[in-house]
Residue frames relative to the residue before (quaternion, step in Angstrom):
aa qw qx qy qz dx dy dz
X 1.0000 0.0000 0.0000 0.0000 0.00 0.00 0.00
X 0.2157 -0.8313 0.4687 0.2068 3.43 -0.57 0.93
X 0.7622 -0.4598 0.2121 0.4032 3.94 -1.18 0.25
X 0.5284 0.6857 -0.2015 0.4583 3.46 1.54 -0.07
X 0.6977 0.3153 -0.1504 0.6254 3.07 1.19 -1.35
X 0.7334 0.5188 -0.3687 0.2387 3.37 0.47 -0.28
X 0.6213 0.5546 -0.1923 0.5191 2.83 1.87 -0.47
X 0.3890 0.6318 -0.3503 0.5717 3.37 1.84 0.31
X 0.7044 0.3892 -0.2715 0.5279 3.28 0.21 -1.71
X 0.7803 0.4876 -0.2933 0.2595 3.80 0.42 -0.34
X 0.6054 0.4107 -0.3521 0.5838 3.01 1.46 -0.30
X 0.2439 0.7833 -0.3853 0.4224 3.67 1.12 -0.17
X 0.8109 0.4524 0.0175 0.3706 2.92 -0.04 -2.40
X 0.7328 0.4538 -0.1512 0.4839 3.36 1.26 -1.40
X 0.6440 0.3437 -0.3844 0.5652 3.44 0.85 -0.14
X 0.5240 0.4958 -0.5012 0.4779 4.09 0.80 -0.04
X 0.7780 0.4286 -0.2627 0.3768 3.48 0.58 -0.50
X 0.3996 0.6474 -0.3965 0.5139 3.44 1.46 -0.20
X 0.7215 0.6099 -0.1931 0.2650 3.20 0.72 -1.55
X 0.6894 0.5996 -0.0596 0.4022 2.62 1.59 -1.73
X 0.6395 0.4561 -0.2400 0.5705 3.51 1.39 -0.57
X 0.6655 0.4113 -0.4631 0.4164 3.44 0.75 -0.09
X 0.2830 0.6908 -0.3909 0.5384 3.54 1.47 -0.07
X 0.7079 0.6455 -0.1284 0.2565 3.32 0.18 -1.61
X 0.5365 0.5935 -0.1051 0.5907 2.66 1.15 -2.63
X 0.8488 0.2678 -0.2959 0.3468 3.63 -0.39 -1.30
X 0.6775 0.4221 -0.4087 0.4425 4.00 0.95 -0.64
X 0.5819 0.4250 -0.5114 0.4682 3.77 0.72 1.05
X 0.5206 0.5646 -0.4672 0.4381 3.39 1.00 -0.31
X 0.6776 0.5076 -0.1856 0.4987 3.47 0.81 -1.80
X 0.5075 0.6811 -0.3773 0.3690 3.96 0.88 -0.74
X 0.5617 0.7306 -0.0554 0.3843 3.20 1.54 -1.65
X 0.8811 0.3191 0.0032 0.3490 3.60 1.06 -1.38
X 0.5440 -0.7838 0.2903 0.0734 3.16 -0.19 1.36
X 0.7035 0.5763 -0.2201 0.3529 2.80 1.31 -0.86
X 0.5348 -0.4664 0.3713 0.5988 3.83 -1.16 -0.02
X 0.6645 0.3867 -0.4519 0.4525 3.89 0.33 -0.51
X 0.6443 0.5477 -0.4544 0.2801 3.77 -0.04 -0.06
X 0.5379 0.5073 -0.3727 0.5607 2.96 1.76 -1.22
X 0.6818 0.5724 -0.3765 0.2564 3.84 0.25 -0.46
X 0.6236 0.4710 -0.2553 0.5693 3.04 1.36 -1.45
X 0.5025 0.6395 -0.3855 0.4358 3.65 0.54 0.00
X 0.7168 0.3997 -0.2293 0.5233 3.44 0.22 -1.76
X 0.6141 0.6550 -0.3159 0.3067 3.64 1.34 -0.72
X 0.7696 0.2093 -0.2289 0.5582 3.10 1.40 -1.14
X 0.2852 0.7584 -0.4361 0.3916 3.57 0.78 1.15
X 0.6612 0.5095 -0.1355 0.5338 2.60 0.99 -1.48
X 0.7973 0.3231 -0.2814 0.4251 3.52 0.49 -1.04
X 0.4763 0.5478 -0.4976 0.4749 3.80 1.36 -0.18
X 0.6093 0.4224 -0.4561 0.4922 3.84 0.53 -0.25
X 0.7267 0.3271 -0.4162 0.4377 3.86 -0.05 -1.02
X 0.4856 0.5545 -0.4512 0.5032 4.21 1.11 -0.32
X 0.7241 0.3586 -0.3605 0.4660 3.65 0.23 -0.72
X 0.3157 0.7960 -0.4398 0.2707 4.08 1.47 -0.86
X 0.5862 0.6857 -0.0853 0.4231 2.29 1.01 -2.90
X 0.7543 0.4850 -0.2918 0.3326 3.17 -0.43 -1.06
X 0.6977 0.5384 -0.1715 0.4405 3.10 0.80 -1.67
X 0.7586 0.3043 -0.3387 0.4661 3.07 0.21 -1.28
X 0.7166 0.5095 -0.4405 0.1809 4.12 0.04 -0.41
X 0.4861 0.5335 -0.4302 0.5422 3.43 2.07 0.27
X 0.4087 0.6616 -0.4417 0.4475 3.96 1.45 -0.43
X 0.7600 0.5438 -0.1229 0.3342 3.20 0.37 -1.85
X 0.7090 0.4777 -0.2364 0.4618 3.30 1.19 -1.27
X 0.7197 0.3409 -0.1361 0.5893 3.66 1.34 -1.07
X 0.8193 0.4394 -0.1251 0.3464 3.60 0.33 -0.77
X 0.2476 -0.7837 0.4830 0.3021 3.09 1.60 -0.67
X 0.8669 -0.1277 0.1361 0.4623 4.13 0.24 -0.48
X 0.0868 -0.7486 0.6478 0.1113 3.66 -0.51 0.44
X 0.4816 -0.5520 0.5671 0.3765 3.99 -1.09 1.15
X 0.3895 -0.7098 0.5529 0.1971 3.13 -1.58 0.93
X 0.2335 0.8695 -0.4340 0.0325 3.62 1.15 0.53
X 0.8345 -0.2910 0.1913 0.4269 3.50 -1.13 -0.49
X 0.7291 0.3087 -0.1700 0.5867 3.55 1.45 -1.34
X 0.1215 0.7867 -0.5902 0.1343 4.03 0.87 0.74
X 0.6404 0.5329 -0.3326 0.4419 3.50 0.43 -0.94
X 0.7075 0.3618 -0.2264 0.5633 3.99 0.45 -1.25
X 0.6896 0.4748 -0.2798 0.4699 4.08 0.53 -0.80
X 0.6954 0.4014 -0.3477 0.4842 3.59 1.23 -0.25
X 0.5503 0.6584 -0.2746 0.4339 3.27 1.11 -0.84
X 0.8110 0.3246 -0.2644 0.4086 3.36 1.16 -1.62
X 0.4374 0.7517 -0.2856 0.4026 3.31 1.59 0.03
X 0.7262 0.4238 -0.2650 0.4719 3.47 1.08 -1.07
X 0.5651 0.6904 -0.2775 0.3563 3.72 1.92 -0.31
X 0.6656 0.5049 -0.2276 0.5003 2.99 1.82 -1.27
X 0.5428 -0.5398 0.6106 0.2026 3.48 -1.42 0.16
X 0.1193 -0.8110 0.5717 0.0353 3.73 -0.46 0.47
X 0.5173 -0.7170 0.3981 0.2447 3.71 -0.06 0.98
X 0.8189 -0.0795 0.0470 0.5664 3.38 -0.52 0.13
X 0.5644 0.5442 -0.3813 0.4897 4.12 0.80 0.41
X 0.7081 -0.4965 0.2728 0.4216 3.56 0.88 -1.29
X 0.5674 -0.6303 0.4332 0.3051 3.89 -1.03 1.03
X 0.4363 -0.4195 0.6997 0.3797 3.84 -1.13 0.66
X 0.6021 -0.5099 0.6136 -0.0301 1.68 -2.36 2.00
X 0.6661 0.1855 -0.1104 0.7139 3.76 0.32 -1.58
X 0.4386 -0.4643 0.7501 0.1715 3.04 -2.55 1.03
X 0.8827 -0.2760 0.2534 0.2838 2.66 -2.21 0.36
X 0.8564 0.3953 -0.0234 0.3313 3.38 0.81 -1.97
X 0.5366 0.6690 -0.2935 0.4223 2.84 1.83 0.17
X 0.4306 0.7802 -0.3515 0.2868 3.04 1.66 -2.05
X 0.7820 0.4249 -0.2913 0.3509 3.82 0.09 -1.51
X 0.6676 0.5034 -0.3085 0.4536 3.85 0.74 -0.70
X 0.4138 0.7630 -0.2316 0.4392 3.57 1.68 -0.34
X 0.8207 0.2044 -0.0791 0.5277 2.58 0.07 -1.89
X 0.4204 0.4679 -0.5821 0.5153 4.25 1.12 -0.10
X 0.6637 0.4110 -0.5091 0.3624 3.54 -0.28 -0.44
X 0.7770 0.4670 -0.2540 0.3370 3.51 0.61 -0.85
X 0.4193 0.7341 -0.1707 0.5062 3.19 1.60 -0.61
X 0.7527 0.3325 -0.1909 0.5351 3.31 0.83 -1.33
X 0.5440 0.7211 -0.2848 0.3209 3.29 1.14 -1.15
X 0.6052 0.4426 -0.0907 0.6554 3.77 1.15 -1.26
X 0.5167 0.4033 -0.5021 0.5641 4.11 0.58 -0.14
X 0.6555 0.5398 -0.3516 0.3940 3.19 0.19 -1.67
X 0.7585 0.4791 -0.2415 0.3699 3.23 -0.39 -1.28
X 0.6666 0.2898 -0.1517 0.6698 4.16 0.65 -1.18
X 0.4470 0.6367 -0.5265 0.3428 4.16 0.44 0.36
X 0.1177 0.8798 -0.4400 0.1359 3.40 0.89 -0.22
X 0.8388 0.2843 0.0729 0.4585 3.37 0.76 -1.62
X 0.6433 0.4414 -0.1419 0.6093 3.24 1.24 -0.19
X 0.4073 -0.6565 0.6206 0.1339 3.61 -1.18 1.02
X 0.4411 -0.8168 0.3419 0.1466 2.89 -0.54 1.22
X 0.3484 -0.8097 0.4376 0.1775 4.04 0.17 1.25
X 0.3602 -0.7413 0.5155 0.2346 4.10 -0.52 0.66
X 0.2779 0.8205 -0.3759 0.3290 3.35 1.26 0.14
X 0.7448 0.5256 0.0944 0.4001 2.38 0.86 -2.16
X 0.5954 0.4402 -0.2780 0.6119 3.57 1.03 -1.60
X 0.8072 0.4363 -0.3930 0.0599 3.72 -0.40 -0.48
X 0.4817 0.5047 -0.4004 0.5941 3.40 1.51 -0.45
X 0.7038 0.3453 -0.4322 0.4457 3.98 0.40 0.14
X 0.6195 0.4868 -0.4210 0.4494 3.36 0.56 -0.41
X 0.4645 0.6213 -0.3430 0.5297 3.90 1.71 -0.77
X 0.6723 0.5367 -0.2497 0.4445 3.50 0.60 -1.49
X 0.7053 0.5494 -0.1510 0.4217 3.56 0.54 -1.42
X 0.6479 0.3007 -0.3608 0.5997 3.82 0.91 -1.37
X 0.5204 0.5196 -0.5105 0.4456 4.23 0.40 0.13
X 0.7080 0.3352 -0.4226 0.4558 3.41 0.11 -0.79
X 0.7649 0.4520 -0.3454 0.3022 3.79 0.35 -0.54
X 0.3547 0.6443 -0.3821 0.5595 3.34 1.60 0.37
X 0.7802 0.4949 -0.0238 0.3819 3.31 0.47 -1.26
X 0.8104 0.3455 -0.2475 0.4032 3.93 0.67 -1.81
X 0.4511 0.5283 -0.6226 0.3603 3.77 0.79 -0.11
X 0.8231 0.3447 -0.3500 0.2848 3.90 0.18 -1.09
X 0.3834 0.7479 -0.4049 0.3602 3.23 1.84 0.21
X 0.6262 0.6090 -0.1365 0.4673 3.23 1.16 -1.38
X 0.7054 0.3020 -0.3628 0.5287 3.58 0.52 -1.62
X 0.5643 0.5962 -0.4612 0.3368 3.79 0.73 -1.08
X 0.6398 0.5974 -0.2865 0.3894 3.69 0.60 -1.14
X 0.7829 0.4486 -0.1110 0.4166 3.64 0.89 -1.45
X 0.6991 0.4418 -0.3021 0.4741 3.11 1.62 -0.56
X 0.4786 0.5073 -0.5220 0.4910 3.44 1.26 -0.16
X 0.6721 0.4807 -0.4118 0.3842 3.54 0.18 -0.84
X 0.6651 0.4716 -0.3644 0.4498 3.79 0.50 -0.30
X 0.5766 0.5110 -0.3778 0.5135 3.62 0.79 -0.97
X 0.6068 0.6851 -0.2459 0.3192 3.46 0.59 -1.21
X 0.7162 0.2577 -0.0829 0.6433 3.30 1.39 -1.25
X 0.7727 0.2692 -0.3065 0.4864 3.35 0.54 0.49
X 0.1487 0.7013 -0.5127 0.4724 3.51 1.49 1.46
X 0.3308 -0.6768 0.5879 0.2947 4.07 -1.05 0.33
């Protein structure tokens, strides 16, 4: 990867992640509300903190991979993609210990989405919102961890 593209894929990355915290910003606001609509407006920005992290995913896809099939299991096949390391192409995005809080996000994401009929129970929203305030501990050093492999990488003999 030369000094051009990398500095693409990074500003990329950095404005996906802006994004993501305002996501954030709003699932503490919603975190706050008791009510049956809070619990919604929650699951709401849940939902979009997964398709924000999508984002994410898919612009290291794009940069290394060029295209991922838009098939039925896309969501789990991208996810398990950003875990894996690619040999001489590029280093997983999400670690091992993360992978699970991921795929709860995604999981929930696809309730959400086919919930239509159903009122949405807080039961449920909290061990993801639990799952979620983990990953944001955690994905900034995912990121720098991600970019700096990619720099060592190019500056290997």
């Amino acid at each position: 990867m030369d000094n051009a593209e990398l500095v693409i894929l990074e500003t990329e990355l950095a404005a996906q992640t802006r994004e993501i915290e305002r996501i954030y910003e709003r699932i503490e606001e919603r975190a706050r509300l008791r009510t049956a609509s809070g619990t919604e407006s929650l699951s709401y920005q849940l939902h979009n903190l997964y398709s924000a992290f999508k984002e994410l995913f898919e612009i290291v896809a794009r940069t290394f991979e060029n295209h991922l099939a838009g098939n039925a299991g896309y969501h789990v096949e991208l996810l398990r993609r950003m875990n894996v390391a690619v040999q001489g192409v590029r280093p997983a995005i999400v670690q091992d210990e993360l992978l699970p809080f991921f795929d709860s996000l995604r999981s929930f994401r696809h309730f959400f989405r086919y919930a239509y009929a159903h009122e949405i129970d807080r039961r449920k929203v909290v061990p993801v919102l639990a799952d979620a305030r983990r990953i944001r501990a955690e994905y900034p050093k995912m990121v720098d961890r991600f970019l700096a492999s990619l720099g060592k990488a190019d500056r290997a003999p």
